[in-house]
TIKEKOL-771906 format. One record per residue: chain; x, y, z of N, C-alpha, C in turn. Coordinates in Angstrom, 1 decimal. Layout:
  chain      nX      nY      nZ     caX     caY     caZ      cX      cY      cZ
      A       X       Y       Z       X       Y       Z       X       Y       Z
...
//
This chain:
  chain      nX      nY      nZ     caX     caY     caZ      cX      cY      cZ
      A   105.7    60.9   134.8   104.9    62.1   135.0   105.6    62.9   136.2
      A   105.9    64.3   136.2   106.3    64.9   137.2   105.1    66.2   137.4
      A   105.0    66.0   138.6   104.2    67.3   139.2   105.4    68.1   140.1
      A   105.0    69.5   139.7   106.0    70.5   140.5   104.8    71.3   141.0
      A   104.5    70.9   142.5   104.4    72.0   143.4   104.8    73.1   144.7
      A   103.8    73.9   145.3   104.5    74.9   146.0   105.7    74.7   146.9
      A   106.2    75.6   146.9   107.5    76.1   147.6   108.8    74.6   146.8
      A   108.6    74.5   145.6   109.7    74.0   145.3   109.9    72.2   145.4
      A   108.4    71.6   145.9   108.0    70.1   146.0   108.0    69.9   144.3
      A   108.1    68.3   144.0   108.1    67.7   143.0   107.9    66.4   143.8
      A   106.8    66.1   143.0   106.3    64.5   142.7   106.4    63.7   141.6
      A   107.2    62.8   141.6   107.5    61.7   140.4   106.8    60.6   140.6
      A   105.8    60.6   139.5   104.8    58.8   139.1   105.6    58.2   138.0
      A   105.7    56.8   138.3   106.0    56.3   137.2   105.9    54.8   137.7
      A   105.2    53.8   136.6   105.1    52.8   136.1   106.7    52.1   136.3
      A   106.8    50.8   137.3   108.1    50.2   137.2   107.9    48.6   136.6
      A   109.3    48.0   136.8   108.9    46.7   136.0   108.6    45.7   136.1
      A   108.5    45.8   137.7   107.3    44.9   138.9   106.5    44.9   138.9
      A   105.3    45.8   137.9   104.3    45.8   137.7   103.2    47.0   138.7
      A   104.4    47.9   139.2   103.8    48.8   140.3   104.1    50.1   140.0
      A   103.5    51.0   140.5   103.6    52.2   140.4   104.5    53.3   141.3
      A   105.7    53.9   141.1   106.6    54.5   142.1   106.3    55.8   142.3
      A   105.9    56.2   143.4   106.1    58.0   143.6   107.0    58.6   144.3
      A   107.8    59.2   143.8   108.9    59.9   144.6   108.5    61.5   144.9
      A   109.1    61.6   146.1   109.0    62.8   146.3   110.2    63.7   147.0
      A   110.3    64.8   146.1   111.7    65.6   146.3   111.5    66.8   146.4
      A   113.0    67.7   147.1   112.5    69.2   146.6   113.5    69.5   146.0
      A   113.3    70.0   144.8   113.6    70.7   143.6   114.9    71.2   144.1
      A   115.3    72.4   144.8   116.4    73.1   144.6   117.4    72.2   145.3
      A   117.4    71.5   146.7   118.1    71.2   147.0   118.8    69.6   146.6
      A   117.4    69.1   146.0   117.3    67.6   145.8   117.5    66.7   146.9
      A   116.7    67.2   148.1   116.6    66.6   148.8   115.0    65.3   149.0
      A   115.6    64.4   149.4   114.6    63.1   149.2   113.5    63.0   150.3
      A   112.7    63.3   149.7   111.8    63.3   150.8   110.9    61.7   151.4
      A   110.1    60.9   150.0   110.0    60.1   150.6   109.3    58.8   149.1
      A   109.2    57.9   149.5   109.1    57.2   148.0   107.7    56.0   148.1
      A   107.2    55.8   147.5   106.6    54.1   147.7   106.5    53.7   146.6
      A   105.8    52.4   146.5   105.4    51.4   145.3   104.0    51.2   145.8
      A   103.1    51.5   144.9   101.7    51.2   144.6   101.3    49.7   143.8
      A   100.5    49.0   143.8    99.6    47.9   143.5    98.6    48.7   142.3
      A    98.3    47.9   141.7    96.9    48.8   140.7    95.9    49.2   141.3
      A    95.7    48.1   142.2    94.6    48.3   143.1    94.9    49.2   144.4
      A    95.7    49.5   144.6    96.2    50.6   145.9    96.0    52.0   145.0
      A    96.6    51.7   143.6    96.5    53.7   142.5    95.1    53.5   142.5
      A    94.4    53.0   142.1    93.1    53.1   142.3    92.1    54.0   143.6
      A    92.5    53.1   144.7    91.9    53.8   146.2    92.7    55.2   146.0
      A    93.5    55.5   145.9    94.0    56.5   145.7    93.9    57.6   145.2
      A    93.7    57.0   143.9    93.2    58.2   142.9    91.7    58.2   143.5
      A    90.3    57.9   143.5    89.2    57.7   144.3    89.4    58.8   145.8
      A    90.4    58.5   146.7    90.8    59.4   147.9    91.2    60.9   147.4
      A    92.3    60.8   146.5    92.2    61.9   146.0    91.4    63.1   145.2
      A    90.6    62.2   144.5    89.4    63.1   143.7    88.5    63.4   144.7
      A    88.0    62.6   145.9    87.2    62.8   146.8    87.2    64.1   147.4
      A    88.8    64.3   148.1    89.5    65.6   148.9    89.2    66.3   148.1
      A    89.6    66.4   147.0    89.6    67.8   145.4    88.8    68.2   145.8
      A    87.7    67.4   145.6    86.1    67.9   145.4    85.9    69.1   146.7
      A    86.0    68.5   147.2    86.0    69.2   148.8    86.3    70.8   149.5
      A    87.7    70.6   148.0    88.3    72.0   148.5    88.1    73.1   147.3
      A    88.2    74.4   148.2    87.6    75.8   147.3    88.6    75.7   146.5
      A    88.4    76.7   145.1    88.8    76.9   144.3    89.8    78.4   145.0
//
C-alpha cells in the first residue's frame, strides 16, 4: 500500500517475510529516504488505535 501525501511525501506499508510490517518513507520527486521501520502485529495495532485516536481529534 502506498500513501502519497503533501508536498510530495509517500508512505510505503507492506507486510515482510519476518512476519512484520515495513513502513518506508520517501519523497517522491527527489527519492530521497527519509526514514523506515519494522512493526510487530502487536506494535500495527497500538498504532493504528494512536492513529485513529489523533483523526478523531482533528477538523475536517
Amino acid at each position: 500500500m502506498t500513501i502519497k501525501c503533501e508536498y510530495g511525501d509517500v508512505i510505503s506499508v507492506e507486510e515482510t517475510h519476518s512476519n512484520h510490517i515495513k513502513i518506508e518513507m520517501y519523497e517522491e520527486d527527489s527519492g530521497a529516504y527519509v526514514e523506515h521501520t519494522y512493526l510487530t502485529k502487536d506494535q500495527a495495532r497500538e498504532l493504528i488505535i494512536k492513529l485513529q485516536t489523533m483523526a478523531e481529534k482533528m477538523e475536517d
